[in-house]
N, C-alpha and C positions, 0 to 999 in steps of 0.2 A: 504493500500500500504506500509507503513510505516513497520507493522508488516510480512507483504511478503517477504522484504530487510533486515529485522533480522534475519529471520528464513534463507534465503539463505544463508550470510554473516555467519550465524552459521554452518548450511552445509559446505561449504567450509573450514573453520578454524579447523572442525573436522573430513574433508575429508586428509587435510596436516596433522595434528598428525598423522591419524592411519599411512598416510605414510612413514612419521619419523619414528615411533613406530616399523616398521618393522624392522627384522633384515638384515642386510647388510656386504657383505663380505669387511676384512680389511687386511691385510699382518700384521704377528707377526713376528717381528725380533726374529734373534739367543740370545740366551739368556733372551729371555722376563719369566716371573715367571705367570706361572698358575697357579693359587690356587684351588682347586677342593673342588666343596660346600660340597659334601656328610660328609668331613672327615677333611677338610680345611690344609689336605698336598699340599705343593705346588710340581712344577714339574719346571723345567728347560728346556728350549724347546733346542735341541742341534743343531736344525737351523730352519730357516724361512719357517712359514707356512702361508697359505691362511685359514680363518676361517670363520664361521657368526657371527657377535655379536649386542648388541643392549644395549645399554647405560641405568643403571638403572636409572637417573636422566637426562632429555634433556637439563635440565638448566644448570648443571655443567658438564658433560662429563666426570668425572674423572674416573670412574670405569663401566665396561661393563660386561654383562654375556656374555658366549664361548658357542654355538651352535653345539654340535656331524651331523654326518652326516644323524640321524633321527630327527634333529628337536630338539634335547632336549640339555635343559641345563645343562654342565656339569661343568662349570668350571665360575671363573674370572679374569679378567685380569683389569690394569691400562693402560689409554693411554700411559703410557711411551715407552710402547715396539711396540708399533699399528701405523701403515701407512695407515689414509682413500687411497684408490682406487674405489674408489666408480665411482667419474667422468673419472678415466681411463677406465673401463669397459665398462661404457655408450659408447665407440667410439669404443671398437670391434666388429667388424661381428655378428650380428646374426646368433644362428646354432637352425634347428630345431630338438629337441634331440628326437619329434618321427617320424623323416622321417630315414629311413632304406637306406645306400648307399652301392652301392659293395663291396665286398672285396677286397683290393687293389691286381696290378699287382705285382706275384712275377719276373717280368722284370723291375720293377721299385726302384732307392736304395733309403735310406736316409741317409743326414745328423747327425748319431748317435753314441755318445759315447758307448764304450765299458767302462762298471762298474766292477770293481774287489774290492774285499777285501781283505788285508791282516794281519796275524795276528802271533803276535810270544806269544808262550805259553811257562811254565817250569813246566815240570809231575814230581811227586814223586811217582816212582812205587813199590810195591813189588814182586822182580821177583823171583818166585822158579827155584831154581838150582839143584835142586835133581839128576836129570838126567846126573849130569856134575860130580857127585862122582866118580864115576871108571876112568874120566881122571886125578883130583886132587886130588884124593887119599884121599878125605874129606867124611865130616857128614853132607856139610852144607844143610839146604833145604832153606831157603829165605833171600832173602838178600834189601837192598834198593837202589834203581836206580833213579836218578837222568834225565831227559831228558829234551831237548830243543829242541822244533818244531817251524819251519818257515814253516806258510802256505798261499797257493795264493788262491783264488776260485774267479771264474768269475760267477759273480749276472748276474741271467735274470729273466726274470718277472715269471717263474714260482717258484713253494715251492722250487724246487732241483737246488744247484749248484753246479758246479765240479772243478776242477782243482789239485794242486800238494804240497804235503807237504813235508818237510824235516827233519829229525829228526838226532839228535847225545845224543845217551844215556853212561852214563858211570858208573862200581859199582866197588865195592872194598869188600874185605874178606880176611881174615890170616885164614892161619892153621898153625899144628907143623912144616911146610917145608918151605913156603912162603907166601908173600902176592901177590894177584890176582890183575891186573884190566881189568874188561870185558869193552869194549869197544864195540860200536855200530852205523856206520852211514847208513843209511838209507834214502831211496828218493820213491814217488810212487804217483799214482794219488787215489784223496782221493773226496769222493763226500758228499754235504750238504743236510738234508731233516727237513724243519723248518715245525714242526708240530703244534705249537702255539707260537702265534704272536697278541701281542698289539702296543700300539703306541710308549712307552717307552722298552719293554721286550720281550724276544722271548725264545722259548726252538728248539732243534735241535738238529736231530740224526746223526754221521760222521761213514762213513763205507770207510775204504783204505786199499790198497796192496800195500805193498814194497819190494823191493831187499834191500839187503846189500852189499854195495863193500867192508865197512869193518865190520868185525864182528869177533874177536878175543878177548882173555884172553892172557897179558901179565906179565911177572914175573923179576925178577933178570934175572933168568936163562932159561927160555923156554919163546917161544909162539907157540902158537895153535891158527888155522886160522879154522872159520868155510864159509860154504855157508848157506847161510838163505834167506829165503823169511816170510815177518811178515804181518801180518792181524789185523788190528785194526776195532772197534766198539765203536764208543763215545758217552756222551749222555755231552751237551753242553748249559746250559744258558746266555741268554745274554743280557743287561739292558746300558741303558745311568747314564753316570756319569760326576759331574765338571771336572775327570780326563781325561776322553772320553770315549772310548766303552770299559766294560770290559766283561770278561767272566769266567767262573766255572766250570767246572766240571769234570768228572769221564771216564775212558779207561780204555775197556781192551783189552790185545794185544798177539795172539799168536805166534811162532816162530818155524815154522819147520826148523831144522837146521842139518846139517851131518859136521864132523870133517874132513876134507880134508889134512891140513898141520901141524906139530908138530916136534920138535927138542928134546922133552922128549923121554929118552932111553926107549928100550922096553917097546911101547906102540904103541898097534894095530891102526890104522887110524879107524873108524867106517864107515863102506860102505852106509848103509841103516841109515835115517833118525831121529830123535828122535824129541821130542817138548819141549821148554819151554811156561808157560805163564804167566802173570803178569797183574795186577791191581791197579789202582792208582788214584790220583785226581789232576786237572789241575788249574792254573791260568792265564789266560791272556788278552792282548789289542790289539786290532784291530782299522786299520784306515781304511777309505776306497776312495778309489781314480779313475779317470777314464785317459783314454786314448785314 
């Protein structure tokens, strides 16, 4: 009998480890430090997440391994940045996750934010002006453009989001007669297609069209006023930093443009169309906020 009450009593003592033993979901505060085993880079969490984890030592608790959404361990963390929720969980609803429920009434709304991001960028392009010789009487072919975009896009849970950018670009060049500045404002709707995407990083294609209200080269002595409609194609990285979100990369932008207005003596207006285009690389940060 004796040995029946040992052997239970042992059962039991090794039935609560494995349970302990298991991993269990805990809230990572903004700012807690993930150290990733493979390479032992740490990451910066840029805000609170829900995770699995399980404490390598039950005795001390101080340090836990981070549980990926297969199971596997990928990371560590310290209790400092960790919130048990363990016993709050325990008192939600059970959901059965394989019982299959309708798909909801599109007569019915909900209580949900609208997520937007916003982002202001500064392009340094190389714009060829070749096409602009026979108005300024120049040789030039490329010149360097300076541009600053303010853009909105509204996130929805699929890869593409869309919304509206703003751009004002400006460049400068002397010849034997005078010095230029081409000016450029610009507005249009501009759409996002994020084609790789991790936790920390993401890459993403931007395709927009824009008008121009202004689009002129001014001088001393003349301006020349163009109509333009411009077409952009981006290709755009983008990773968490201490500083917040920033971004990288590369445009290129064409410019059908026609000469409309000019105060330079005999010089024909141009009826029919021409193009410029340009290429360049970007940097910038983005917030992102709801409403």
């Amino acid at each position: 009998m004796k040995t029946f009450f040992l052997m239970l009593i042992s059962l039991i003592s090794f039935s609560i480890t494995a349970e302990e033993l298991r991993p269990y979901t805990v809230y990572l505060r903004e700012g807690t430090v993930l150290t990733k085993i493979k390479d032992k880079s740490e990451i910066i969490l840029p805000k609170g997440i829900y995770a699995k984890v399980l404490e390598l030592n039950p005795n001390r608790r101080d340090l836990f391994n981070v549980y990926d959404k297969f199971g596997v361990v990928q990371y560590q963390v310290t209790a400092e940045g960790m919130v048990e929720i363990a016993d709050d969980i325990k008192i939600l609803p059970g959901i059965d996750a394989e019982k299959i429920y309708p798909p909801k009434s599109i007569f019915k709304t909900e209580n949900k934010f609208a997520q937007f991001d916003s982002q202001l960028s500064l392009h340094f392009d190389t714009l060829q002006l070749s096409k602009l010789n026979n108005i300024y009487n120049d040789q030039i072919t490329t010149v360097l453009a300076t541009r600053y975009e303010a853009r909105t896009l509204y996130v929805t849970d699929l890869p593409v989001e869309f919304g509206f950018s703003l751009n004002y670009q400006s460049a400068y060049w002397k010849n034997d007669f005078e010095e230029v500045k081409l000016s450029i404002l610009s507005l249009g709707p501009q759409f996002k297609y994020k084609f790789y995407e991790n936790e920390d990083f993401n890459v993403h294609a931007l395709l927009g069209a824009e008008i121009a209200p202004i689009y002129q080269g001014s001088s001393a002595q003349y301006t020349d006023k163009y109509s333009a409609v411009l077409f952009d194609l981006g290709v755009e990285s983008q990773w968490h930093s201490p500083l917040g979100i920033l971004t990288l990369g590369s445009h290129f932008r064409h410019h059908d443009i026609a000469l409309t207005e000019s105060n330079r003596p005999n010089l024909e207006l141009v009826p029919k169309g021409f193009s410029l285009n340009s290429l360049g690389f970007m940097i910038g940060y983005k917030i992102e906020w709801n409403l």
